[in-house]
C-alpha positions as a Markdown table, in Angstrom:
| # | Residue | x | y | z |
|---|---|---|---|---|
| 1 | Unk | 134.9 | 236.3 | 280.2 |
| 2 | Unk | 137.5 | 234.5 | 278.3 |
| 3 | Unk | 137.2 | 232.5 | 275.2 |
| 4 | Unk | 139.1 | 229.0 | 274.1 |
| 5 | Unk | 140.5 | 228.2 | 270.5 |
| 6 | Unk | 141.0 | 224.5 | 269.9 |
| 7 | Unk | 143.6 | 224.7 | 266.9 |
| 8 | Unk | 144.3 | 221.2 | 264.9 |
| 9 | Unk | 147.5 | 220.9 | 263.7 |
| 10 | Unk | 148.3 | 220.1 | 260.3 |
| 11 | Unk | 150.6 | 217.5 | 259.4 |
| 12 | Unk | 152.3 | 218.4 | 255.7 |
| 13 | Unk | 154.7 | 214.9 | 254.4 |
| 14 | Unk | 158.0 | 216.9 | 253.3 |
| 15 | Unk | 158.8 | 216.1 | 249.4 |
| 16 | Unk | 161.9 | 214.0 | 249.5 |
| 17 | Unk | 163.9 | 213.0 | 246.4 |
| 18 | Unk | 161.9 | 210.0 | 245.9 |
| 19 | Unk | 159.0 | 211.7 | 245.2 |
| 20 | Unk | 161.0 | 214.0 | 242.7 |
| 21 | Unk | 162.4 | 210.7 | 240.8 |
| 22 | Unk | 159.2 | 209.5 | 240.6 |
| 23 | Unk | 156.9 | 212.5 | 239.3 |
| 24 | Unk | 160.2 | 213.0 | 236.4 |
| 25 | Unk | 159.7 | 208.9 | 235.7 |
| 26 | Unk | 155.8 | 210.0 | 235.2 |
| 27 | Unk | 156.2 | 212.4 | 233.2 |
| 28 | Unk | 158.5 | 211.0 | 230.4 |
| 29 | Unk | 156.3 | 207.9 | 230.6 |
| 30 | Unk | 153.5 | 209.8 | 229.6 |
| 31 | Unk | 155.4 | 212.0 | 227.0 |
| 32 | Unk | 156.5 | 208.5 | 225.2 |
| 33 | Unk | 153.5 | 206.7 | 225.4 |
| 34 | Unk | 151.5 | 209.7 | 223.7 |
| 35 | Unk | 154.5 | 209.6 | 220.9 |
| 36 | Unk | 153.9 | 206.2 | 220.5 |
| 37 | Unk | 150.1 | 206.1 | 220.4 |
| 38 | Unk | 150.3 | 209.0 | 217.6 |
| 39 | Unk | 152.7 | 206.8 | 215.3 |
| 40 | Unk | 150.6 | 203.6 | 215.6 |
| 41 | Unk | 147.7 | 205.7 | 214.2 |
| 42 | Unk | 149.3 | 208.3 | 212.0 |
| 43 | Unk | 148.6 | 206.9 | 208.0 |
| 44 | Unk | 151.2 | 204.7 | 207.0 |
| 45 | Unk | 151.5 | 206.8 | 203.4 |
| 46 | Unk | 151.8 | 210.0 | 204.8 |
| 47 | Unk | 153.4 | 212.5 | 202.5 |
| 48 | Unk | 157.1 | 213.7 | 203.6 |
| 49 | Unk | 156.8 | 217.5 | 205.0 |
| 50 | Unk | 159.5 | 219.7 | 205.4 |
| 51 | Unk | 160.8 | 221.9 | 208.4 |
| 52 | Unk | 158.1 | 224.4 | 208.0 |
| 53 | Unk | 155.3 | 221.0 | 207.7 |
| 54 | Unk | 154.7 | 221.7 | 204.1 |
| 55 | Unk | 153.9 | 218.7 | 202.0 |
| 56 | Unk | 156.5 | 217.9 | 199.5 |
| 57 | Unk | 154.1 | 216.1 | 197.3 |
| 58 | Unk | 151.8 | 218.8 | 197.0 |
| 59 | Unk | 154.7 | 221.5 | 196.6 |
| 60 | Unk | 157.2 | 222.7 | 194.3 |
| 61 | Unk | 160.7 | 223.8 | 195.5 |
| 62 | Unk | 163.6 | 225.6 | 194.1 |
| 63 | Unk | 166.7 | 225.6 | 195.7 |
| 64 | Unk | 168.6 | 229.2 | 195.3 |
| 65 | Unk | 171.8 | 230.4 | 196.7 |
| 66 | Unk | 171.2 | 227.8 | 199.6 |
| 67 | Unk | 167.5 | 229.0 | 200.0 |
| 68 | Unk | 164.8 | 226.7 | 199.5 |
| 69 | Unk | 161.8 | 228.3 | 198.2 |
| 70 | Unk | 158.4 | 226.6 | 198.1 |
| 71 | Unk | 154.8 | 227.0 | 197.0 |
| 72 | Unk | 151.5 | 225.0 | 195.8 |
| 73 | Unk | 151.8 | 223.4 | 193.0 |
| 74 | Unk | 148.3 | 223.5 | 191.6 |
| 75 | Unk | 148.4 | 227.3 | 191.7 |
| 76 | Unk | 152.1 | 228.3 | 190.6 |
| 77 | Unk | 153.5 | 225.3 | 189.9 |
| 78 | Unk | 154.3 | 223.6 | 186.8 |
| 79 | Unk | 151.0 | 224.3 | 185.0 |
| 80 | Unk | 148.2 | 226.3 | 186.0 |
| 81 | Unk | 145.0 | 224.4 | 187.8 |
| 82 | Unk | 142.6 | 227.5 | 188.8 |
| 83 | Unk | 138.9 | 226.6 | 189.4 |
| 84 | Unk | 136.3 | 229.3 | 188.3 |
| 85 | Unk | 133.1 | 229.8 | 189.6 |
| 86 | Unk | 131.0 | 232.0 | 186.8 |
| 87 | Unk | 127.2 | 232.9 | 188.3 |
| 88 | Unk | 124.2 | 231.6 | 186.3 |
| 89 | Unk | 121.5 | 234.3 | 185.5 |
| 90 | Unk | 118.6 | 232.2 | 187.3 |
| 91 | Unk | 120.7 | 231.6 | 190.6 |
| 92 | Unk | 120.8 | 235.2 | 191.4 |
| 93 | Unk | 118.0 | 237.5 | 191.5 |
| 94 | Unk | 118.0 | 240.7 | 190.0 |
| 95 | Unk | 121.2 | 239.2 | 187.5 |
| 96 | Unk | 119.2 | 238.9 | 184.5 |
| 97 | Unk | 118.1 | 242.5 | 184.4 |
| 98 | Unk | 122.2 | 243.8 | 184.8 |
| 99 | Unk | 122.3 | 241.6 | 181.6 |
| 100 | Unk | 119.1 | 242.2 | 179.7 |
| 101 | Unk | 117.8 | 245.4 | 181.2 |
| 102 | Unk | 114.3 | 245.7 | 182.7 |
| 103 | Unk | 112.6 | 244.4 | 179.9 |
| 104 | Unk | 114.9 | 241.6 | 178.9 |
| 105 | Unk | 115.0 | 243.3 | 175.6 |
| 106 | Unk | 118.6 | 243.6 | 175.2 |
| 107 | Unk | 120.4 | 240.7 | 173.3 |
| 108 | Unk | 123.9 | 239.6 | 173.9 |
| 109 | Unk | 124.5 | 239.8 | 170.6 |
| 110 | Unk | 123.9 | 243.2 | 170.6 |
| 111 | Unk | 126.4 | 243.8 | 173.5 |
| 112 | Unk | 128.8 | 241.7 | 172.3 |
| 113 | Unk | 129.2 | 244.5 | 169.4 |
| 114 | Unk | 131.2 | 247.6 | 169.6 |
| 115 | Unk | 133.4 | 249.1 | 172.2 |
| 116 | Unk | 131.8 | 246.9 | 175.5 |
| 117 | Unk | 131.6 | 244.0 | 173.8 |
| 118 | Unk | 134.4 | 242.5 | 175.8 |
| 119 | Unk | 131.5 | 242.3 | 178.6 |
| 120 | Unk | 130.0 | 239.5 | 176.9 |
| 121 | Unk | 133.1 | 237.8 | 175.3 |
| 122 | Unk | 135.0 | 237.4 | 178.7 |
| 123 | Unk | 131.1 | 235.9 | 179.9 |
| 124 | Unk | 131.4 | 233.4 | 176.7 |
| 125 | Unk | 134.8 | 232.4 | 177.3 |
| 126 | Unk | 134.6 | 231.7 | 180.7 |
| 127 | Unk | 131.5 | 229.5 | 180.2 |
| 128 | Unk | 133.4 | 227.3 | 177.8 |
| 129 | Unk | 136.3 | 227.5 | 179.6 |
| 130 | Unk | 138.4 | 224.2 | 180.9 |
| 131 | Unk | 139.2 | 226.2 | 184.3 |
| 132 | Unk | 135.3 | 226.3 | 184.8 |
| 133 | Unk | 133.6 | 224.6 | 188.2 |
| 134 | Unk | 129.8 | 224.5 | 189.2 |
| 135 | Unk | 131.2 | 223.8 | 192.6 |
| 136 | Unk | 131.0 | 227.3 | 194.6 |
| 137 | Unk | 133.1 | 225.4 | 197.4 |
| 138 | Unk | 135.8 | 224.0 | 195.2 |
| 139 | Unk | 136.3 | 227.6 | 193.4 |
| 140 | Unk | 139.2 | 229.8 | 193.2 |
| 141 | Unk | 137.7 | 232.6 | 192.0 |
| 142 | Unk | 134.5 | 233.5 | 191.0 |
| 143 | Unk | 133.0 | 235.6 | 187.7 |
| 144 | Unk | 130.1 | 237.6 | 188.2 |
| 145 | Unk | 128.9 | 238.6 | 184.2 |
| 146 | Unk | 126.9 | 241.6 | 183.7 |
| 147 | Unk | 126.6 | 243.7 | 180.9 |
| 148 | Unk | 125.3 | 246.7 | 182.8 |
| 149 | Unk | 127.3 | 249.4 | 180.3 |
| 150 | Unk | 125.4 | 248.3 | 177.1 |
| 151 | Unk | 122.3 | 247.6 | 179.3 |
| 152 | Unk | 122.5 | 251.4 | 180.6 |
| 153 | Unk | 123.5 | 253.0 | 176.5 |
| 154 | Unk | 120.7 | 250.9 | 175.0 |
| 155 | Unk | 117.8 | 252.3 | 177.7 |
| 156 | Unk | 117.5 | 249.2 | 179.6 |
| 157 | Unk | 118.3 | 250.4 | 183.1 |
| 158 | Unk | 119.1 | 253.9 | 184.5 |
| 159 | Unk | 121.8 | 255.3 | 187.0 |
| 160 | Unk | 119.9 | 254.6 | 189.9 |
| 161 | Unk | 118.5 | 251.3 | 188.9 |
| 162 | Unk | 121.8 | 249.7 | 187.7 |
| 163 | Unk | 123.3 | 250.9 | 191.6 |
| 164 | Unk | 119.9 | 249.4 | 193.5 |
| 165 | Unk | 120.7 | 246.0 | 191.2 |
| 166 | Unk | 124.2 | 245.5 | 191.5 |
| 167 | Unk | 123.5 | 245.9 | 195.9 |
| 168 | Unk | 120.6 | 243.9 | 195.8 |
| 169 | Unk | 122.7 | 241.4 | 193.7 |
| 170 | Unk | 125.5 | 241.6 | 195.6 |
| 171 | Unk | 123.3 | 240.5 | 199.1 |
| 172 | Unk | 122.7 | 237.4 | 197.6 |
| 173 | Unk | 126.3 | 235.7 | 197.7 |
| 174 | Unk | 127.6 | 233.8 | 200.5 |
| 175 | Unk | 130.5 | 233.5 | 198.9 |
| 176 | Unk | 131.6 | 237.3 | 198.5 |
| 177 | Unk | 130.7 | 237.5 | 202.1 |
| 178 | Unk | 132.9 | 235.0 | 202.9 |
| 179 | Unk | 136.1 | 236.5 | 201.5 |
| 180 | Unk | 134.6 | 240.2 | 201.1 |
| 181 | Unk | 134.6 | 239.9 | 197.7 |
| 182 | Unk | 138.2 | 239.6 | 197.1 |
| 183 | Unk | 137.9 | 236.8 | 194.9 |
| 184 | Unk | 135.2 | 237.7 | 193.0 |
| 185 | Unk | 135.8 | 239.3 | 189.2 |
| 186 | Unk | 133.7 | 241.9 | 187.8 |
| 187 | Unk | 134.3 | 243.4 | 183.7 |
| 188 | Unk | 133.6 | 247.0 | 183.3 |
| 189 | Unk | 134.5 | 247.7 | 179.9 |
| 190 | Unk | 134.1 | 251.4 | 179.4 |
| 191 | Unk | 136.9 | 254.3 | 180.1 |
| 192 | Unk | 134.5 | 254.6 | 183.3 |
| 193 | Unk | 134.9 | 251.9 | 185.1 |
| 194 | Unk | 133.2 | 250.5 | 188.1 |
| 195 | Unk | 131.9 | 254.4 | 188.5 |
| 196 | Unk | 129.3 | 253.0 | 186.5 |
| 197 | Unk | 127.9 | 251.3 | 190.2 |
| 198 | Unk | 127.8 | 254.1 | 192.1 |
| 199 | Unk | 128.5 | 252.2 | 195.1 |
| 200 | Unk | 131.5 | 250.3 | 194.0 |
| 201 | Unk | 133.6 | 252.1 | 197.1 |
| 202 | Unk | 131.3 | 250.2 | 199.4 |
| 203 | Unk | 130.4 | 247.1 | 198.2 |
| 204 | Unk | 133.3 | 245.8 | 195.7 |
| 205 | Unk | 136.7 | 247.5 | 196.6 |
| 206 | Unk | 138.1 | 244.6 | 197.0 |
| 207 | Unk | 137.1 | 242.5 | 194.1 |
| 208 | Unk | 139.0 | 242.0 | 190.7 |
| 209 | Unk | 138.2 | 244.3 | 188.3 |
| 210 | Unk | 138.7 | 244.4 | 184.7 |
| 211 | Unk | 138.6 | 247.5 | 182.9 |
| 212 | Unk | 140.0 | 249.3 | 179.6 |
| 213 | Unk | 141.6 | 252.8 | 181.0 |
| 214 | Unk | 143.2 | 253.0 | 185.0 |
| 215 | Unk | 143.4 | 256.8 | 185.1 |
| 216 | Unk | 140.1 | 257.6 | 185.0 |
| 217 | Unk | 138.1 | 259.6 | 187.8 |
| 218 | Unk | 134.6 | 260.7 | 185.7 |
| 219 | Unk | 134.9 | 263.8 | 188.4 |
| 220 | Unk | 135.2 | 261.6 | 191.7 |
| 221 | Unk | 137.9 | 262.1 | 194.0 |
| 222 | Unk | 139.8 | 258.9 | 193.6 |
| 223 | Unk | 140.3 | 256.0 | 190.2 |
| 224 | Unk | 138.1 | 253.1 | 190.9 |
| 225 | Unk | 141.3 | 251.1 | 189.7 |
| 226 | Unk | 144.1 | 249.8 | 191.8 |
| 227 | Unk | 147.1 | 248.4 | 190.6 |
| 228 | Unk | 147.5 | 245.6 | 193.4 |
| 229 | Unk | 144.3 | 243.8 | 192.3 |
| 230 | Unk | 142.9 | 244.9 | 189.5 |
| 231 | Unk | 144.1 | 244.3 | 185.2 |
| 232 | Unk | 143.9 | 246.6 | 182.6 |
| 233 | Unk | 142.5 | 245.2 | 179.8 |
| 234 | Unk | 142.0 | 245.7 | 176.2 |
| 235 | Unk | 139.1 | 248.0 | 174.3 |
| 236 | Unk | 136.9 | 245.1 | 172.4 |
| 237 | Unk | 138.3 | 244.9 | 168.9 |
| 238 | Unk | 136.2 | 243.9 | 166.6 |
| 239 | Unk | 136.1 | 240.2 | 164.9 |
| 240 | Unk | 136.5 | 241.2 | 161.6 |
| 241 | Unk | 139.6 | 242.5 | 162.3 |
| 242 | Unk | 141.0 | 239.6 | 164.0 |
| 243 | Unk | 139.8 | 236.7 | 162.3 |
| 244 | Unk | 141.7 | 234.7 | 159.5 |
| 245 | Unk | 141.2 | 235.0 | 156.0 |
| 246 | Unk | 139.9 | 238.3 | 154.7 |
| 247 | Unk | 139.6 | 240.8 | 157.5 |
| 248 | Unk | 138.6 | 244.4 | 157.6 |
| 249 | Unk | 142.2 | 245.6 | 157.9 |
| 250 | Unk | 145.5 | 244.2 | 157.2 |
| 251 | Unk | 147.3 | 244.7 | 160.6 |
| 252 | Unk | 151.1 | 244.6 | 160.9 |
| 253 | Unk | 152.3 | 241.3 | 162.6 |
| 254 | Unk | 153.8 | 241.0 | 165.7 |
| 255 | Unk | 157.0 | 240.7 | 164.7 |
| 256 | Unk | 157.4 | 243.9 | 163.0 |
| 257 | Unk | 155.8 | 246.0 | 165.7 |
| 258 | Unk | 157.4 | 247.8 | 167.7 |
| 259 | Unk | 154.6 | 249.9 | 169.7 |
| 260 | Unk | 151.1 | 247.8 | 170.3 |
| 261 | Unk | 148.4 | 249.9 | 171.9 |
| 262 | Unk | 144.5 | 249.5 | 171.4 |
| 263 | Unk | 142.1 | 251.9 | 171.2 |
| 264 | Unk | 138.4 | 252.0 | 170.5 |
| 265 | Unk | 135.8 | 255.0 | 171.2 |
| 266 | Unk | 135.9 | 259.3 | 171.0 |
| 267 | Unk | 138.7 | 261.2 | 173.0 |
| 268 | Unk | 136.6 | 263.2 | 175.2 |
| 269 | Unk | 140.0 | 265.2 | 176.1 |
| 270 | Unk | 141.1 | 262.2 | 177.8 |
| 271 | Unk | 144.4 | 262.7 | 178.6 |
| 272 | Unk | 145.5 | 258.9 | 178.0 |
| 273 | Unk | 143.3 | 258.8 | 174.8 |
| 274 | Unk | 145.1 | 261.9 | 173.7 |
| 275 | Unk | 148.6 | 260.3 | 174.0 |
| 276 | Unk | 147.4 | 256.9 | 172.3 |
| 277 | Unk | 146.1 | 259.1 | 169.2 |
| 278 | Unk | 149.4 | 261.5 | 168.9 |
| 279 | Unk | 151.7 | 258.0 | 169.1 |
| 280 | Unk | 149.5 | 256.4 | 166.6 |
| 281 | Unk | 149.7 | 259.7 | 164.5 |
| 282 | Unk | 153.7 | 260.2 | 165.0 |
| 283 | Unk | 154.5 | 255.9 | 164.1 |
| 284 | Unk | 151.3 | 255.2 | 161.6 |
| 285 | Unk | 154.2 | 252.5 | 160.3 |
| 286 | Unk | 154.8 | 250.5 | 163.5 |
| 287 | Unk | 151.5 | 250.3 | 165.7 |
């Protein structure tokens, strides 16, 4: 029994060289008249860019040794234009009792007194400050205030309680989330550090922190500074030693010191404590 296939040819047009001229003459058509369209609606006040499509208007350059190095000018240009977003203590729950303890006993004026006190004069400054915003979204950095080291010495919150606050704290900003906390600043001002959060590893190694000694470990494995983000900064010194007119001691001026070094609190066999006392002890005349 045998079976038929009917088999329909096909017919295929062969591509001559008139069909190549004429898909080429499409194409460059359509590549101008896009060009063309963009310029008629691009803004007529458009600032010039470079090669790399960086705005010249918005940029500072510096030509050296034929390079041409550029950057933003609001940030590290010819003046400084940073934006800083400090937290308010009713926006945040849990913030108010990093600053006043459980009780809200705990004054800022008694914080701002003795060796932490830069906790609550950084706070202060900031809020005055002309580099201040209350625009989250138009913020460079952000200042998170606590004064959790006074609050813990003065009974106002424990170990365990100042580690649950800061997390639950921390849970609370969409902002930190967003850049995991990289620009957000936190002041420890004791030769502990962020140690005092327990959790600092987890939650905040990545944020700016400001602190009085780098070196320190309080028995952990590892410094809860690091030099590629965080700044050492001073001990508090106390007002009446800084002010003008009659002071509590006559300091030497700048310009006759050689050595300047600060140090406030005991030595605890510290070995960077140690070292500040024996230079202050061997050059009593020049720090």
């Amino acid at each position: 029994m045998g079976s038929s296939h009917n088999n329909k040819s096909r017919i295929f047009t062969p591509c001559t060289r008139t069909h190549q001229i004429g898909a080429l003459l499409l194409v460059t058509t359509t590549f101008f008249l896009t060009r063309l369209f963009d310029q008629s609606f691009s803004p007529c006040h458009s600032s010039p860019v470079n090669q790399d499509g960086i705005s010249h208007r918005n940029h500072v350059h510096i030509s050296d040794g034929g390079r041409s190095i550029s950057w933003p000018e609001r940030g590290y240009g010819s003046h400084l234009s940073l934006k800083i977003y400090v937290y308010d203590e009713n926006e945040l729950d849990g913030l108010k009792l990093l600053l006043y303890g459980r009780d809200g006993a705990i004054s800022a004026d008694s914080c701002v007194k003795g060796q932490w006190g830069t906790q609550v004069k950084i706070h202060r400054l900031l809020l005055q400050s002309r580099f201040r915003t209350k625009k989250k979204e138009e913020a460079d950095l952000f200042f998170v205030p606590a004064y959790a080291k006074c609050v813990r010495m003065m009974g106002g919150l424990n170990d365990k309680e100042i580690n649950q606050t800061y997390v639950k704290v921390l849970r609370q900003m969409p902002y930190f989330r967003r850049s995991g906390g990289r620009d957000h600043i936190f002041v420890f001002p004791s030769g502990a550090g962020a140690h005092l959060f327990k959790s600092w590893a987890t939650f905040i190694n990545r944020s700016i922190i400001l602190t009085p000694e780098g070196d320190r470990t309080d028995k952990r494995d590892t410094s809860a500074f690091n030099t590629w983000k965080d700044i050492i900064i001073p001990g508090n010194v106390d007002d009446g030693m800084t002010k003008r007119g009659l002071t509590l001691v006559q300091p030497l001026p700048l310009s006759k010191r050689k050595y300047l070094a600060n140090y406030l609190g005991r030595a605890q066999g510290k070995v960077g404590r140690l070292q500040l006392i024996e230079l202050a002890n061997q050059y009593p005349d020049q720090i």
